[in-house]
C-alpha positions, -999 to 999 in steps of 0.1 A, spaced: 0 0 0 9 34 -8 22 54 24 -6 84 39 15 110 24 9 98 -13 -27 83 -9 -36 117 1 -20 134 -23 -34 106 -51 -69 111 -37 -69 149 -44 -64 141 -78 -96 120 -78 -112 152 -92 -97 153 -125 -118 133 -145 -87 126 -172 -74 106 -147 -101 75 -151 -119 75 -183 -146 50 -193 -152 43 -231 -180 51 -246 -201 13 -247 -229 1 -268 -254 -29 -274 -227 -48 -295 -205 -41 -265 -227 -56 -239 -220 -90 -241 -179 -82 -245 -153 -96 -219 -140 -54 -205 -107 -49 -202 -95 -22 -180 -59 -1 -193 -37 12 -168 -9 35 -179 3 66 -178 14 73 -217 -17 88 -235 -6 68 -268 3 37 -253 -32 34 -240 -45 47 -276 -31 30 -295 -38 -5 -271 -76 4 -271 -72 4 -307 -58 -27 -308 -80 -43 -287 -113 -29 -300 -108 -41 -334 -109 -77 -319 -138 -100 -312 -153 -108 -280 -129 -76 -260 -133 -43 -252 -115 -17 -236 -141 -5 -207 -121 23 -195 -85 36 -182 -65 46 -153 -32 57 -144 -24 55 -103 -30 34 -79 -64 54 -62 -81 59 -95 -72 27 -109 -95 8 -74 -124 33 -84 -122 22 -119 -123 -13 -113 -152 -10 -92 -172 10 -114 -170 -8 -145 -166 -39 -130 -135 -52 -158 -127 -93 -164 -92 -82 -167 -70 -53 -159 -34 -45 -180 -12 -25 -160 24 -8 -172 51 -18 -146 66 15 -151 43 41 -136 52 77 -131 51 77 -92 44 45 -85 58 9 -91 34 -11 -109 44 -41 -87 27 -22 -58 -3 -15 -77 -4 -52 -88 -3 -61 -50 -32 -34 -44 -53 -50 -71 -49 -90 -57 -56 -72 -18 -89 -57 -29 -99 -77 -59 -84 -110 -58 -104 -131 -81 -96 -104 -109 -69 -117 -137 -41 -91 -143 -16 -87 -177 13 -67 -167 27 -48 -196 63 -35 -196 88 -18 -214 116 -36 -200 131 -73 -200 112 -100 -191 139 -115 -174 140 -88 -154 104 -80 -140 88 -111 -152 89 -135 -120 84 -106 -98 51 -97 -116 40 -131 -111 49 -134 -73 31 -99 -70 0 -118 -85 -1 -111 -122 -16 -137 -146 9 -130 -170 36 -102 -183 42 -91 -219 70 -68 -231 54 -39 -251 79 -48 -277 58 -76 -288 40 -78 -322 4 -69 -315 -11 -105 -321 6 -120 -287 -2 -89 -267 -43 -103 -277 -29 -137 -273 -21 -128 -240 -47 -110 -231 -71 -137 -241 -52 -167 -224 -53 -144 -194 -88 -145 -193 -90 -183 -197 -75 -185 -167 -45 -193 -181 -7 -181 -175 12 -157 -201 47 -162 -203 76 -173 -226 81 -204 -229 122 -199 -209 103 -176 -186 80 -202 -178 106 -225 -169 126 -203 -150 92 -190 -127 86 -228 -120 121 -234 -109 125 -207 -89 92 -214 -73 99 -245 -63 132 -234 -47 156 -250 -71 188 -242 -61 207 -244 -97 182 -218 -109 196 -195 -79 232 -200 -84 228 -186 -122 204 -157 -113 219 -120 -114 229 -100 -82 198 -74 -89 173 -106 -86 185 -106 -47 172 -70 -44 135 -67 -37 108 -48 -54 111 -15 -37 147 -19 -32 151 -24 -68 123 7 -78 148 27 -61 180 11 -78 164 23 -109 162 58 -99 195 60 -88 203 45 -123 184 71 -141 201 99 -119 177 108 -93 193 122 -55 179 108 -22 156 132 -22 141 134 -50 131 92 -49 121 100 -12 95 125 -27 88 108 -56 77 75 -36 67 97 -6 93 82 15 116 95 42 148 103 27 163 82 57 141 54 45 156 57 9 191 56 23 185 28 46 175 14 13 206 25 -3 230 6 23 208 -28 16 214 -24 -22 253 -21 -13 254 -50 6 233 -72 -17 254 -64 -45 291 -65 -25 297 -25 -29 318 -2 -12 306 30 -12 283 47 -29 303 62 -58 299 22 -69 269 19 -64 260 51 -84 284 37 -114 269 6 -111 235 19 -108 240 42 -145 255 11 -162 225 -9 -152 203 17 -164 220 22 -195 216 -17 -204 180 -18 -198 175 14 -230 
């Protein structure tokens, strides 16, 4: 859960109707399994709608783009599935992923992300995702997905697959070959990705509505789980990380 300082901040924002929007439905939409879109990038969501509207037996019911207005959405119009970007501007979309299986959690989720699936993948899962898709992917698998979702089915490469079950089940080879960043957890690694992309202490502190004392404890844990020294490495290694993931 977000902390008071953000949810109250989020929840003033419940006012600007941009931030949840629901499509415009009619008769030959009624008997259409809804999908609800959660991101923050006006043309991602666009063009997804797009996609998804020109296929049979979907529809996009409406959008959202935090953590607050994406709970109200989803208990207004009620969606069979939700898609949600890992990447949100304020807010990990691990944690809203979490928020979603707390409050709703017989409701099937897609996470959608810009980045590796080897790198968010198996976290998405563990957070309770259905199923992760790179937004890299031609259009036909992100509806693939989307629809073996909603069968109650899991999404994931085939390696992925393997490598979630593994791990799962506590298999120790799959540990030994794992990268040092898997060791980091989710908020320890939201915050290893702001460092990467140059933020200070205080500006992830505000941005995730944190102490900055909380951010550096968080900072000291990354250095230990990755064997640095001081946090000139960690800031090199941080940038280099950052730079592989573009």
């Amino acid at each position: 859960m977000l902390p008071v300082c953000c949810q109250m901040k989020k929840i003033r924002n419940l006012e600007r109707e941009s931030m949840v929007r629901a499509e415009p439905q009619n008769e030959s939409n009624e008997n259409k399994r809804k999908v609800l879109v959660v991101d923050d990038h006006p043309i991602v969501r666009e063009g997804l709608a797009d996609l998804i509207n020109k296929e049979k037996g979907i529809v996009v019911c409406g959008w959202a783009e935090d953590i607050p207005n994406t709970i109200k959405a989803i208990k207004k119009l009620k969606p069979d599935i939700v898609t949600v970007d890992i990447s949100l501007q304020g807010v990990s979309g691990l944690e809203l992923i979490k928020d979603i299986r707390t409050h709703f959690p017989s409701l099937p989720i897609l996470a959608l992300s810009v980045h590796q699936e080897s790198l968010y993948a198996e976290r998405a899962i563990r957070a309770g995702a259905k199923g992760y898709i790179t937004k890299q992917e031609a259009t036909k698998k992100v509806i693939t997905a989307i629809r073996q979702v909603l069968d109650g089915r899991l999404y994931l490469s085939e390696k992925m697959k393997e490598k979630v079950l593994h791990s799962l089940l506590g298999d120790k080879r799959s540990r030994a070959g794992a990268s040092p960043i898997d060791r980091l957890t989710d908020r320890e690694l939201e915050v290893f990705s702001l460092l990467g992309q140059g933020r200070g202490t205080r500006q992830i502190a505000e941005q995730l509505c944190l102490s900055a004392k909380t951010i550096e404890t968080y900072r000291s844990r990354i250095k230990e789980k990755l064997s640095l020294n001081s946090a000139s490495e960690l800031l090199l290694y941080a940038f280099q990380w950052a730079n592989r993931q573009v």
